[in-house]
C-alpha positions as CSV (number, residue, x, y, z in Angstrom):
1,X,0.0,0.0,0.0
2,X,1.3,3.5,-0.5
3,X,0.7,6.1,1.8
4,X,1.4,10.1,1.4
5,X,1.1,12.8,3.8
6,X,1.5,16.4,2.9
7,X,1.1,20.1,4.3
8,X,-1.3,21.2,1.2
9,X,-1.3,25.0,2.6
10,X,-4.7,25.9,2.2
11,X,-4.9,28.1,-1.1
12,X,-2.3,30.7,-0.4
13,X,-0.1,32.3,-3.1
14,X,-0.5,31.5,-6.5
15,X,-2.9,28.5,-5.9
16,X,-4.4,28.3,-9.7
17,X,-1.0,27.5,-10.4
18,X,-0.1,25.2,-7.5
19,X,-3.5,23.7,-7.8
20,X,-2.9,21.9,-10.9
21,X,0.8,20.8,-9.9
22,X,-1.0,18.9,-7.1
23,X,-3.6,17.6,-9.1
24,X,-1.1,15.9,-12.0
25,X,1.7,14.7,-8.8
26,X,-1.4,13.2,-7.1
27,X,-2.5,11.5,-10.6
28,X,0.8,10.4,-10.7
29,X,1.4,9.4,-7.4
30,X,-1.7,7.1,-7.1
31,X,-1.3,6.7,-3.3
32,X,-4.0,4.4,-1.3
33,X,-4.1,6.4,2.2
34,X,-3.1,10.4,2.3
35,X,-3.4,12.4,5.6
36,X,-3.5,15.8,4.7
37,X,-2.9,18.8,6.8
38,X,-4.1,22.7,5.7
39,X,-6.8,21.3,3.4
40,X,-9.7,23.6,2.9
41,X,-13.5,22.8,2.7
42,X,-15.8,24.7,2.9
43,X,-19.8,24.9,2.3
44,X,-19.2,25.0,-1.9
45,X,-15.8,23.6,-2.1
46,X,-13.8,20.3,-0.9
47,X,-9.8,20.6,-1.9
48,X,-9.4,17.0,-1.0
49,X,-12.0,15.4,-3.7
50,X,-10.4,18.7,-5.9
51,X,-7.0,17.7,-6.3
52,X,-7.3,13.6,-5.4
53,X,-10.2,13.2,-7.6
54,X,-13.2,10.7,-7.5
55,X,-12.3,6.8,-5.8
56,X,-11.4,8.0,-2.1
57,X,-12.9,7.9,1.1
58,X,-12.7,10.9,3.0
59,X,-12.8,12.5,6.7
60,X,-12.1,16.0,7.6
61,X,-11.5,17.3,10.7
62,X,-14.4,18.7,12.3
63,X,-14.3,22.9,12.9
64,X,-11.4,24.1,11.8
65,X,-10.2,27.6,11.3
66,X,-12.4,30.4,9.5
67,X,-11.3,29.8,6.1
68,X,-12.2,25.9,6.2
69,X,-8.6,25.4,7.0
70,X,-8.3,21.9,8.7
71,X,-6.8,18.4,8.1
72,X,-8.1,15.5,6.5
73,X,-7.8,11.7,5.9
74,X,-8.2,10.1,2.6
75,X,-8.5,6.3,2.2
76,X,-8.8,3.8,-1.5
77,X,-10.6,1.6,1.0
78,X,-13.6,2.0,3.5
79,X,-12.8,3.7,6.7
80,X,-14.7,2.8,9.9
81,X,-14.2,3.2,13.7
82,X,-13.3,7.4,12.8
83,X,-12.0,8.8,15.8
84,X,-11.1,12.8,16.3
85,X,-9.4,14.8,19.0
86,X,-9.4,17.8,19.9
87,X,-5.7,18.7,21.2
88,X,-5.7,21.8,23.1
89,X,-3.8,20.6,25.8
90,X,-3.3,24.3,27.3
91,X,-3.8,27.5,27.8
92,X,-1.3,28.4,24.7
93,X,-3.3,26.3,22.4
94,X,-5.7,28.6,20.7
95,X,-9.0,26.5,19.4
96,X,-9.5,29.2,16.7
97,X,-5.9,28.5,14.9
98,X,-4.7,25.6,13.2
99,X,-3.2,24.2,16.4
100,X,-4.0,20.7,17.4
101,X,-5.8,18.0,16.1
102,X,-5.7,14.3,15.2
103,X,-7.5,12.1,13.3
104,X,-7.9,8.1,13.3
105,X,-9.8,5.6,11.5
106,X,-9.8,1.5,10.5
107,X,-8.9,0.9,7.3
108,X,-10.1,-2.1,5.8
109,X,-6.8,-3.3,3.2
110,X,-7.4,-6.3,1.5
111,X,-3.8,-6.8,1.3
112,X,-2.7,-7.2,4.7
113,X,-4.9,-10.6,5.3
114,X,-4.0,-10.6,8.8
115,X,-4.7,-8.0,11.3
116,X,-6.6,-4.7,10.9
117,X,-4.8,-1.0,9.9
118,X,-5.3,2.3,11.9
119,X,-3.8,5.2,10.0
120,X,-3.7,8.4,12.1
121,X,-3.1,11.8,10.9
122,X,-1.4,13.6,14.0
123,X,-1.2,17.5,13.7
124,X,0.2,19.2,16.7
125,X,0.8,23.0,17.5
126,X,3.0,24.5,15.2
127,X,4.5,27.5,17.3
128,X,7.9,26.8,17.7
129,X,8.0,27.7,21.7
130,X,5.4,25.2,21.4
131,X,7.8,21.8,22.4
132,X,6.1,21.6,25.7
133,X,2.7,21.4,23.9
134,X,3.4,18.8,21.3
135,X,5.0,16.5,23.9
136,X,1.7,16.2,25.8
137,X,-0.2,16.4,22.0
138,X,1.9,13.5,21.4
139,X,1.2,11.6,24.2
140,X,-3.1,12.5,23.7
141,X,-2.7,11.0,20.3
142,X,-0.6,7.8,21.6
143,X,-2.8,7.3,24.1
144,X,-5.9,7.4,21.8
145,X,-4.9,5.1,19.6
146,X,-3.7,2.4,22.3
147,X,-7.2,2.7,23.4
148,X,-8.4,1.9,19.8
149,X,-5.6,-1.4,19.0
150,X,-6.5,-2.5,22.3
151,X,-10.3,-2.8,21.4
152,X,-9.2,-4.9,18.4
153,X,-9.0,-8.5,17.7
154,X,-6.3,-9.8,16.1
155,X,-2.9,-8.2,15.1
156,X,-3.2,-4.4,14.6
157,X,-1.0,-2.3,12.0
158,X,-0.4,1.4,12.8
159,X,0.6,4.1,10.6
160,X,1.2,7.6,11.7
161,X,1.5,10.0,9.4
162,X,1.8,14.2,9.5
163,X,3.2,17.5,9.9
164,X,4.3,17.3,13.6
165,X,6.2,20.8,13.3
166,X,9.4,19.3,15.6
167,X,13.0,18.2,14.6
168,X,13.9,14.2,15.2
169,X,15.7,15.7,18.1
170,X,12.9,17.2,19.8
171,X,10.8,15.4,22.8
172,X,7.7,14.6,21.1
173,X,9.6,13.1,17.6
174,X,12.0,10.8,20.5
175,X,9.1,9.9,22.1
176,X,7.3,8.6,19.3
177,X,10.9,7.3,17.7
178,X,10.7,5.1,21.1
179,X,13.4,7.3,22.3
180,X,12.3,8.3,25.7
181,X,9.0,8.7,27.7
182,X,6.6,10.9,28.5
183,X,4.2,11.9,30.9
184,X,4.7,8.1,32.4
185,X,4.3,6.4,29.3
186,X,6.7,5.3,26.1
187,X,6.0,3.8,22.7
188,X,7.7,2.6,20.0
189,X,7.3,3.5,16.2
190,X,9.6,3.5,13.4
191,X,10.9,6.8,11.5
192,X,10.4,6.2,8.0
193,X,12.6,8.6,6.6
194,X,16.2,7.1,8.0
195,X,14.9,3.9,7.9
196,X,15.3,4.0,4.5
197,X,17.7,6.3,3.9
198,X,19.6,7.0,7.1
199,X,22.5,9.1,5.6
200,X,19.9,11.8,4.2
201,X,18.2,14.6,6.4
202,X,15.7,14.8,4.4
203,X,14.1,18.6,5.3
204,X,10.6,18.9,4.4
205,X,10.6,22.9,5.5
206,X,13.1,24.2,4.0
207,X,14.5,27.7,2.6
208,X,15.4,25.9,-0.8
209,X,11.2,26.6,-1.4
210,X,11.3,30.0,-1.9
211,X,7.4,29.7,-0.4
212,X,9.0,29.2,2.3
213,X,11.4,32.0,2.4
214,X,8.9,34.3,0.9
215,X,6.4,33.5,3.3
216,X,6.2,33.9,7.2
217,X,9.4,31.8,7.9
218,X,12.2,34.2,6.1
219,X,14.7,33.3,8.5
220,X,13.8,29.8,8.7
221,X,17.3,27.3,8.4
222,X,15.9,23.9,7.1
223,X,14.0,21.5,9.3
224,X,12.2,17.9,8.8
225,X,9.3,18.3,10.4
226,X,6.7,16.0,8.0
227,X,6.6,11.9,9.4
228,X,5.7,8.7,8.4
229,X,6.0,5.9,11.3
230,X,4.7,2.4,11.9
231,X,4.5,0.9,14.7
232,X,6.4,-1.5,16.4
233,X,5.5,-4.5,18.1
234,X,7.4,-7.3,19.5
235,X,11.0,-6.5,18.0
236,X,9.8,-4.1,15.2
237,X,7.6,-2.6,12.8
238,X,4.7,-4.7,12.1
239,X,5.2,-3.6,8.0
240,X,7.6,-3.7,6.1
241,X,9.1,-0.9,4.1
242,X,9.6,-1.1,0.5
243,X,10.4,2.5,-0.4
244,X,10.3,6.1,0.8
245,X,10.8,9.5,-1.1
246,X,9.8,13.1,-0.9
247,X,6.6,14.0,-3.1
248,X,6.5,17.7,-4.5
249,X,10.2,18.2,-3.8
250,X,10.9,20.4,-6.7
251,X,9.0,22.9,-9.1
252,X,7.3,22.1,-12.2
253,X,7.7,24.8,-14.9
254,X,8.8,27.2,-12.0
255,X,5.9,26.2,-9.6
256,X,6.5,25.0,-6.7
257,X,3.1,22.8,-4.9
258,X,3.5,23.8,-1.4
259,X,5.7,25.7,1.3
260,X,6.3,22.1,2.5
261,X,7.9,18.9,0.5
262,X,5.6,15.6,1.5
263,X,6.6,12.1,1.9
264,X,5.4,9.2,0.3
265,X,6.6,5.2,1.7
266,X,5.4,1.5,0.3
267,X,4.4,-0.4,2.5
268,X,3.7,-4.4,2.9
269,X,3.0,-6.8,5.1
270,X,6.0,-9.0,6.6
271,X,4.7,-12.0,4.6
């Protein structure tokens, strides 16, 4: 199964332009499950079913900001079992902002004939002072979706994908990494990224964008803040990895798709 996740951001700058550069990369791409972050719908208009087209099943986050800015999850295959918090885990968090939210559902695969899948869209605060939110984000979402695997029968897949707006080296991307605990509790997922290609750092928000530079981030120095992990049980990932790549990496004809490169992995079961 292939599996994307990408910042789209919403429909600023020159988005008739950047619009059809997602559209043809997503044609291209062909992924299965996509977890979205700054989508936009709204009463008229759903950028989701816009630029992935007809064939997916789709949940949005409910609320969002003004504009219909929010994130979404978008499945080949049924989802069932939707789950959605709210993460506003303090004061600093404001509900009105694109600040804290995650997203989980059961997706039924008919590849993986054993066990069921969870894929979970995890969008935490993006504020960079903001560390000592997206640890206890983290830890909401973690907790969420233990509740949810341990409510299931059989062996349980779990795919986390997003923009978690941290470094690997920060306290919520450890903790998820396996790395070190929080708030009296640990897990265990595997980084995608340096799984596959552990020699690359493989920044996702990154000055080479000129939307990025020319944006609200001018002094921004490079960071990899965009994730795809699986979860680990017994002495690893429950699926293997095939392949992983950045998505929208580079212009086309001098447009570039978004202020942030996505990631896209292949994915299989063990056997």
């Amino acid at each position: 199964m292939r599996v994307a996740t990408l910042n789209l951001w919403a429909r600023h700058g020159s988005w008739s332009r950047r619009r059809q550069v997602l559209i043809d990369g997503f044609r291209e791409l062909d992924p299965d499950l996509v977890a979205l972050q700054e989508s936009v719908v709204t009463d008229d208009y759903d950028q989701v079913i816009d630029l992935l087209g007809p064939g997916y099943h789709v949940v949005h986050q409910e609320g969002g900001e003004a504009d219909g800015t929010r994130a979404s999850i978008a499945s080949r295959w049924p989802l069932r079992g939707v789950r959605q918090l709210r993460l506003d885990v303090t004061d600093r968090v404001n509900p009105s902002e694109f600040a804290g939210w995650a997203g989980l559902a059961e997706v039924e695969v008919p590849e993986l004939r054993r066990g069921r899948l969870l894929f979970v869209n995890h969008k935490p605060s993006f504020r960079l002072g903001h560390e000592r939110e997206r640890e206890l984000q983290a830890v909401r979402t973690a907790r969420l979706i233990e509740e949810v695997a341990g409510g299931l029968d059989g062996d349980v897949h779990v795919v986390v994908a997003g923009d978690f707006d941290a470094p690997p080296d920060a306290a919520s991307i450890r903790f998820w990494s396996g790395l070190q605990s929080l708030e009296g509790m640990s897990v265990a997922y595997r980084d995608v990224w340096p799984w596959a290609r552990p020699h690359e750092a493989g920044h996702t928000f990154t000055p080479h964008n000129p939307l990025v530079r020319g944006g609200n981030w001018p002094l921004e120095t490079g960071r990899r803040i965009d994730y795809l992990f699986v979860r680990c049980h017994g002495n690893g990932p429950t699926l293997r990895l095939v392949d992983c790549r950045q998505i929208f990496d580079r212009p086309v004809d001098g447009v570039w798709a978004s202020d942030h490169f996505g990631l896209v992995a292949d994915l299989a079961p063990m056997s």
